[in-house]
C-alpha positions in Angstrom: 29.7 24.3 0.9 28.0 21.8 -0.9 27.5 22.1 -5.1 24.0 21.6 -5.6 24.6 22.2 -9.7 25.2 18.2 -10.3 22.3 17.5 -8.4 20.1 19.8 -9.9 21.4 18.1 -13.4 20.3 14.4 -12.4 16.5 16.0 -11.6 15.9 17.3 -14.8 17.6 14.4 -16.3 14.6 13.1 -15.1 11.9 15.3 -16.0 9.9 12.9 -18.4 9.7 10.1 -16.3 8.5 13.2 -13.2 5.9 13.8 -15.6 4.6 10.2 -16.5 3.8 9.1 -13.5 2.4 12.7 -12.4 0.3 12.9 -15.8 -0.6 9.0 -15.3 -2.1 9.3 -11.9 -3.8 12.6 -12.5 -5.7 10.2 -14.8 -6.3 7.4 -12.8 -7.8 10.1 -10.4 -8.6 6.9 -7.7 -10.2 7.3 -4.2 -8.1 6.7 -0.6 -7.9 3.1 -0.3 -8.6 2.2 -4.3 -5.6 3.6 -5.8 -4.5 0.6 -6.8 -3.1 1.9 -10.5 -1.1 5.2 -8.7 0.3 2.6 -6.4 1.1 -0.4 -8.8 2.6 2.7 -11.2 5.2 4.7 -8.5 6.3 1.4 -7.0 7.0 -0.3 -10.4 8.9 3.1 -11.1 11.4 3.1 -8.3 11.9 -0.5 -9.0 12.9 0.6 -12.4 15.4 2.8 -11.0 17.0 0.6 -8.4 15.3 0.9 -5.5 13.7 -2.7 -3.9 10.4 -2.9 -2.2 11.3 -4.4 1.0 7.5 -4.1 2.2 4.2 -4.1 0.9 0.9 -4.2 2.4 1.6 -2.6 5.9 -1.1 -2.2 8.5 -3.1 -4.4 6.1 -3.1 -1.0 3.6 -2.9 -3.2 0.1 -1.4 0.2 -1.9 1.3 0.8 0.9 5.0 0.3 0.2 8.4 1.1 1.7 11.1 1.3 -1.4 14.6 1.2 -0.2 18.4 1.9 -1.6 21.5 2.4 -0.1 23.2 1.3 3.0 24.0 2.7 6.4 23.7 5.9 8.1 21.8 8.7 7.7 18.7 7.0 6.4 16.4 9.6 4.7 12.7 8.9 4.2 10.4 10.8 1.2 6.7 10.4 1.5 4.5 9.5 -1.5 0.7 10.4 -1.6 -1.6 9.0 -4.7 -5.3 9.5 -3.4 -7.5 11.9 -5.3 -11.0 13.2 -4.7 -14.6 12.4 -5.5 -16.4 15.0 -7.7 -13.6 17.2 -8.7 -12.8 15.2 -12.1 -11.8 18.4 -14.7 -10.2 18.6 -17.6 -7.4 21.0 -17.9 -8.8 24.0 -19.2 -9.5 27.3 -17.2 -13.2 26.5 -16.5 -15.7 23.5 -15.2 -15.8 21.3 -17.3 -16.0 17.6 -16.7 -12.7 15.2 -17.9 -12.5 13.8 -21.1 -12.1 10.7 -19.4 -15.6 10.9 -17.8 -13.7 10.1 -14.4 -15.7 11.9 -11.6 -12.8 12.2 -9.8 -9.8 14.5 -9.1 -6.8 15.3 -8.2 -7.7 18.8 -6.5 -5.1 18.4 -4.0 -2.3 17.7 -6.2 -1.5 14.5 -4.9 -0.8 13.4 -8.5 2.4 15.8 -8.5 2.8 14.6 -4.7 4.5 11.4 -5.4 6.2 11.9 -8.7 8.0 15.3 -7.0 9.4 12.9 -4.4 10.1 9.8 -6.4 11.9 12.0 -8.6 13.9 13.4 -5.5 14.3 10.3 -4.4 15.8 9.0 -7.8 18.1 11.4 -8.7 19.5 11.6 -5.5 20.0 7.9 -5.5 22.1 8.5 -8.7 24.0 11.4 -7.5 25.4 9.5 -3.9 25.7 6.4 -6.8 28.1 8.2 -8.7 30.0 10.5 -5.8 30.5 7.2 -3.6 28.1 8.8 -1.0 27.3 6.9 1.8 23.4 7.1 3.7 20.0 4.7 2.9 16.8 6.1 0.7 13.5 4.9 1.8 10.3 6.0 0.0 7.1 5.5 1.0 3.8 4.8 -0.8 1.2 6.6 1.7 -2.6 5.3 0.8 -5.6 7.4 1.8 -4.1 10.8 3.3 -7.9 12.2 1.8 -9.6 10.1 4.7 -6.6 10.7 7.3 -5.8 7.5 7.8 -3.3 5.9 6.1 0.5 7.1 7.3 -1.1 6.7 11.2 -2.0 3.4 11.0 1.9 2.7 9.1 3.2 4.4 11.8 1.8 2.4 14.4 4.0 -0.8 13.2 7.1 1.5 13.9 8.4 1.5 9.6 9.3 5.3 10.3 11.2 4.7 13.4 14.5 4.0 11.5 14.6 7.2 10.0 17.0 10.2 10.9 14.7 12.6 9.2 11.9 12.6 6.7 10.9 15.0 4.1 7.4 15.2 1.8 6.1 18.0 -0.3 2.4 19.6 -1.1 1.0 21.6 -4.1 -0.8 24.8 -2.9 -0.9 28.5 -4.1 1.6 29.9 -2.4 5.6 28.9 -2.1 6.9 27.7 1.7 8.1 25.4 4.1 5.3 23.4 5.6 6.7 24.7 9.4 2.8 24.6 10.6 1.8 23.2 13.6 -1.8 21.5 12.4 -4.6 19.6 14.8 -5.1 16.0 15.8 -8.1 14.8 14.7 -9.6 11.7 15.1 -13.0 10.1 13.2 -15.1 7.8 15.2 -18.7 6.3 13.4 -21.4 6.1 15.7 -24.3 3.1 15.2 -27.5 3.0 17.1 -29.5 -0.3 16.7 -33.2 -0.5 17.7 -36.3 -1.6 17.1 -38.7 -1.2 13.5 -42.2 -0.7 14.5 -45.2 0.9 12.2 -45.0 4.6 12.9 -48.7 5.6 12.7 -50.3 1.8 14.2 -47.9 0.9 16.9 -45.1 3.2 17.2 -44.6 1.9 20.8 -43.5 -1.0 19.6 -40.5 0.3 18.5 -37.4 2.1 19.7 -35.9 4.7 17.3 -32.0 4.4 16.7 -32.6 8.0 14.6 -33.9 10.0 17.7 -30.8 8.2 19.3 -28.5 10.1 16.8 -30.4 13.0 16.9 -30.1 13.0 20.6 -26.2 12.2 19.9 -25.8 15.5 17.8 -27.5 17.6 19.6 -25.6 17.1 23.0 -22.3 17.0 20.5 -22.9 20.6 19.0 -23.8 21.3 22.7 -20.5 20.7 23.5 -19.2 23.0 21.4 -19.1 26.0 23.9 -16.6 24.1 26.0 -14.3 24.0 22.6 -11.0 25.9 22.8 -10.8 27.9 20.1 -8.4 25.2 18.5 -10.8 22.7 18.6 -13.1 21.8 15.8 -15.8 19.5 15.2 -17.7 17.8 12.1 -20.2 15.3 11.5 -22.0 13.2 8.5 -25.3 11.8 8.9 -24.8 8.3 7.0 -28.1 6.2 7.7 -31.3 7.6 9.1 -34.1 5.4 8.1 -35.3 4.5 5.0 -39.1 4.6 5.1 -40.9 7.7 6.5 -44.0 5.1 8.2 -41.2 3.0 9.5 -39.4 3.5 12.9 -36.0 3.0 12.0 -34.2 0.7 14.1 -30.7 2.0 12.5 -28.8 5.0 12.5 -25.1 5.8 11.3 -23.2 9.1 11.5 -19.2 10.0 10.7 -18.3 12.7 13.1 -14.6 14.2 13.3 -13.2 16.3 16.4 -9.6 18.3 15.7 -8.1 19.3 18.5 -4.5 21.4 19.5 -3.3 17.9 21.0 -3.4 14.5 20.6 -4.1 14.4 24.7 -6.6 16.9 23.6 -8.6 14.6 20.9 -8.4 11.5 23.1 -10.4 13.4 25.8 -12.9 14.8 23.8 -13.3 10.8 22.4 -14.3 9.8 25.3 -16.2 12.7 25.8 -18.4 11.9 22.2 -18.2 8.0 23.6 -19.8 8.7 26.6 -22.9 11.0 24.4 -23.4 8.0 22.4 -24.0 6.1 25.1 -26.0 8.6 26.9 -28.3 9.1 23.4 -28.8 5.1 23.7 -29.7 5.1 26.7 -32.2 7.9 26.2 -34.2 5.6 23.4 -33.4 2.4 24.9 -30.8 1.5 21.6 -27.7 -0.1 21.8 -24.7 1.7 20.4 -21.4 0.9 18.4 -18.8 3.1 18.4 -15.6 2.5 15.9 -12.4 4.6 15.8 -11.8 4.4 12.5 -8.0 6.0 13.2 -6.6 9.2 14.9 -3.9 11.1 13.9 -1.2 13.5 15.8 -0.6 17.4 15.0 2.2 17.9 12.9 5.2 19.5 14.8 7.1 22.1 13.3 11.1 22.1 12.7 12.4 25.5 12.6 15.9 24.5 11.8 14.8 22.8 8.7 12.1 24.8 7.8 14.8 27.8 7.1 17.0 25.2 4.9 14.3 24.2 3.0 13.4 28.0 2.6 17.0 28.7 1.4 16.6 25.8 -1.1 13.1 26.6 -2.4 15.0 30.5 -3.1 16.9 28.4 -5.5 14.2 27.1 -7.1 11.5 29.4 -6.6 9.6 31.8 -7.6 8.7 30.1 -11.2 8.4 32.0 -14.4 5.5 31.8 -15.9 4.5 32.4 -19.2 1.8 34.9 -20.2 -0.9 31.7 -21.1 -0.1 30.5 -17.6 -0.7 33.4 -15.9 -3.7 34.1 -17.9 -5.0 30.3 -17.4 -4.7 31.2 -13.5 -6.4 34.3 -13.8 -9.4 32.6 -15.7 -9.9 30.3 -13.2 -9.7 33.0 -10.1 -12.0 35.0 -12.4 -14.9 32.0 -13.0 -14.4 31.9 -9.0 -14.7 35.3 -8.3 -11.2 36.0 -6.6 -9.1 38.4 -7.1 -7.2 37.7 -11.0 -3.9 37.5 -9.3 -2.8 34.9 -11.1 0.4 32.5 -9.8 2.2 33.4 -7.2 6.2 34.9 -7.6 7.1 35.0 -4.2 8.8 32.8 -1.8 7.2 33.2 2.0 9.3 33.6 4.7 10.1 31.0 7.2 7.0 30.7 9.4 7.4 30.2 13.1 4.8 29.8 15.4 1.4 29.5 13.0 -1.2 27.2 13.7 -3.6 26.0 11.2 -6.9 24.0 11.7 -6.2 21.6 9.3 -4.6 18.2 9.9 -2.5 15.7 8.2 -1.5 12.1 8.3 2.1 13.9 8.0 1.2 14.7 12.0 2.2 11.1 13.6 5.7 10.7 11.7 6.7 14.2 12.9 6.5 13.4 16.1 8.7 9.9 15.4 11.1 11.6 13.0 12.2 14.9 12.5 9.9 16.1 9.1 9.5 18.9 7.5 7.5 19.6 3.7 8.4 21.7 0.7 4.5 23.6 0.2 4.7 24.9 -3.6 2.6 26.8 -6.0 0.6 24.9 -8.6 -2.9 26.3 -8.8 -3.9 30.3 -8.6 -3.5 32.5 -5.4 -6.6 32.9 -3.6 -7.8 29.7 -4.4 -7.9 26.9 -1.5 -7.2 23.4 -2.5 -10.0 20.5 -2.9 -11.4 22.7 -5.8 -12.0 21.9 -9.9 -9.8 24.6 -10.4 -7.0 23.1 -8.7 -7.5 19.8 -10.6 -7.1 21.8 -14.0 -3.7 22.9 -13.3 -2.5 19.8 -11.9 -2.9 18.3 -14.9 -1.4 20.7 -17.4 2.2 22.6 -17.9 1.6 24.8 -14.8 1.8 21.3 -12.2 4.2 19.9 -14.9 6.8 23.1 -13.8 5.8 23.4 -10.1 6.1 19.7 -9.5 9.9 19.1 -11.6 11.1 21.8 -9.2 9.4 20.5 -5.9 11.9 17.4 -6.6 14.6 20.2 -7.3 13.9 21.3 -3.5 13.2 17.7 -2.0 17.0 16.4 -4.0 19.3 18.9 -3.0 17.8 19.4 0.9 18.0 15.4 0.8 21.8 15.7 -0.5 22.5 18.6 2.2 21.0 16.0 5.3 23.5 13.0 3.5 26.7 15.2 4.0 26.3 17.4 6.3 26.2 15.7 10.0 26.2 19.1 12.1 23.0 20.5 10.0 21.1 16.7 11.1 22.2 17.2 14.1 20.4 20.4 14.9 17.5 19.2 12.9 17.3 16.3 15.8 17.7 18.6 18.2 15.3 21.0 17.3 12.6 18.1 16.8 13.3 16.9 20.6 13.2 20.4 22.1 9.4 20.7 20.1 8.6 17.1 21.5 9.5 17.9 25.1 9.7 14.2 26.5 6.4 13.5 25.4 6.1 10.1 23.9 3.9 8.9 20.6 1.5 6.7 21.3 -1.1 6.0 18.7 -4.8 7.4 18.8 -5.9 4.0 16.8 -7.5 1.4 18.3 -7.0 -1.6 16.3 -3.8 -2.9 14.5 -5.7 -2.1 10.7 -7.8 0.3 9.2 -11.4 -0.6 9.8 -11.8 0.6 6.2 -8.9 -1.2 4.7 -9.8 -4.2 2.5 -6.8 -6.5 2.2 -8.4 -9.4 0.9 -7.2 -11.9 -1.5 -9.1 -10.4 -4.3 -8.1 -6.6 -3.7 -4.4 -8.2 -3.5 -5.3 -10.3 -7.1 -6.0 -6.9 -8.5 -3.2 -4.7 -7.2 -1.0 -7.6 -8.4 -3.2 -7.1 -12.3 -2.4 -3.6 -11.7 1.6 -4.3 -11.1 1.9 -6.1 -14.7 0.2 -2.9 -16.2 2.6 -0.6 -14.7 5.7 -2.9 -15.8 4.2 -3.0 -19.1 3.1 0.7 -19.7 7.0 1.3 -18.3 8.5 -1.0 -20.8 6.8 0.7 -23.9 7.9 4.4 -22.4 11.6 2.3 -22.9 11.1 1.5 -25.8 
């Protein structure tokens, strides 16, 4: 039976530099596809440990990485998320109050802890097979824009996962579990209309109105919504729709999202929404554009390794908090108006069977690679992530203590997959019986994220943003 004590020593060892980079990019708080600094900071990190950027820039993504070290078989993969949210900046205090910094956003998903929990996995297991003469390969991935769902599909379209034996990732939330959910595929698709301007109130029939297009457009998409299986969801944004009231707008722009149980299911119900936009055009006599900005898989569960992670996260888990914790939680459930339960002590059982109607990015490399996620506490019970309140607690000593033992999990189940074949073994078997011969084949339609921006200036600054990180490392040094 593996001793997970040494293991456990080389994470905290590490605790500090766990808590730079998680501090650090809770205050950068950037947006998916600007999180240049986060990026720049985690990579330069790992570097500083030993690991060697073997890729950057993949699927034209300018904040993506792949860090690798180590040699041979099994190769074990830890994801990295840095994105943060718009209009959730806080600073850490028990109420809403805007961030010292002035930044409007962040990190209400905890994707600040996200990275440095598995860099700091990833690390100290690194020195651990170092010293023990361990054999097996680390790769670590920086993952841009998880908040816009499209960053680890379009990554895992070029096939980087495909090496892997397994992959493992973690998430703040409010309670403690595995992540064994099976979640939606979802894919986002923006819809243009093009017409023709006209004055409204003089010669209106000189137009053609790319607004009643989209209005046509929604109308026959929320008509659609009775034919929905209950898994299915849909969402839209209206983006453009005119800009002067006497005017007959001859553009129109709207975001819409469908989530469905499978990613057979989504592509259906694409060409479904294709096929209204068309219809809608054809109604006002517009011409329509339709872009798939990316489409990502449901995430498929691994029972086998949802019940070792489980076992770890006993080790680990429930954390102790101290009475100003526990009263900073209950503050904020209070100014919410939930229940003042405060943190949570409990570890969930292993969950089998549970769908959510959520989605994740996580979806299309579970169904390359066996994955499975450590979900830990780090913000109140009863309150849902994307919230201020989450943000608050991300930033202070309670996502300080959740995070540190989130790499305790992710280092010793990453140490249990490196020596012990028959346990891989029935993790890969478990992820083929949930796959059932169905092959992955991406919902994206281009190569690159439409909203990617890899152009030689965005590159110029991420490279600005790499001397800062080797610098602000080389004071911490020092």
């Amino acid at each position: 039976m593996t001793d997970f004590n040494a293991i456990d020593q080389e994470v905290n060892a590490l605790s500090d530099v766990i808590w730079d980079m998680a501090s650090n990019v809770w205050e950068y708080a950037e947006l998916s596809y600007d999180e240049f600094k986060s990026s720049a900071l985690e990579s330069a990190v790992l570097e500083q440990h030993g690991f060697t950027i073997e890729q950057r820039n993949i699927a034209g993504l300018p904040t993506s990485w792949i860090a690798t070290w180590g040699s041979g078989a099994p190769v074990l993969g830890y994801l990295v998320e840095f994105d943060a949210l718009p209009d959730l900046g806080n600073d850490t205090v028990p109420h809403k109050q805007p961030a010292k910094s002035g930044n409007p956003n962040g990190h209400g998903c905890g994707h600040n802890l996200i990275g440095s929990s598995s860099i700091g996995a990833a690390i100290a297991l690194k020195n651990h097979m170092e010293k023990n003469g361990i054999p097996g390969t680390i790769k670590v991935f920086g993952c841009p824009a998880e908040e816009a769902l499209n960053g680890k599909n379009y990554m895992a379209a070029t096939g980087v996962f495909d090496q892997l034996d397994v992959c493992l990732h973690n998430h703040p939330a409010m309670v403690n579990s595995a992540i064994n959910f099976h979640s939606t595929a979802s894919i986002d698709l923006i819809v243009e209309w093009h017409g023709v301007t006209a004055h409204a109130g003089a010669a209106p029939w000189d137009g053609r109105n790319a607004v009643h297009a989209a209005e046509i457009f929604l109308v026959s998409a929320n008509m659609m919504r009775e034919q929905l299986e209950p898994t299915g969801r849909l969402h839209y944004q209206i983006l453009e729709g005119g800009s002067a009231v006497n005017v007959v707008p001859d553009y129109a722009k709207v975001l819409v999202r469908y989530r469905g149980k499978s990613a057979d299911n989504v592509r259906e119900h694409k060409t479904w929404l294709e096929d209204m936009a068309q219809g809608a055009a054809l109604s006002t006599q517009t011409r329509t554009e339709v872009t798939n900005l990316g489409g990502i898989y449901d995430c498929l569960p691994n029972d086998v390794l949802a019940a070792r992670i489980t076992d770890h996260m006993h080790r680990y888990f429930p954390i102790k908090w101290t009475e100003e914790e526990q009263a900073f939680a209950k503050s904020i459930q209070r100014e919410m108006g939930k229940p003042e339960s405060g943190m949570a002590t409990d570890v969930m059982p292993v969950s089998t069977g549970i769908e959510v109607g959520g989605s994740s990015d996580v979806g299309d490399i579970s169904w390359n690679v066996p994955t499975m996620g450590v979900m830990f506490a780090a913000w109140p019970l009863h309150i849902p992530p994307h919230q201020w309140g989450c943000t608050a607690c991300n930033g202070m000593s309670i996502g300080r203590k959740a995070g540190l033992r989130a790499a305790n999990v992710l280092a010793a189940q990453g140490l249990e997959l490196m020596t012990d074949p028959a346990l891989l073994a029935k993790v890969k078997a478990d992820f083929e019986q949930k796959k059932g011969g169905r092959e992955y084949v991406s919902l994206n339609d281009s190569e690159t994220n439409p909203r990617a921006d890899d152009s030689d200036a965005q590159l110029a600054h991420y490279e600005c943003c790499l001397h800062t990180a080797l610098e602000h490392l080389d004071g911490c040094n020092h």
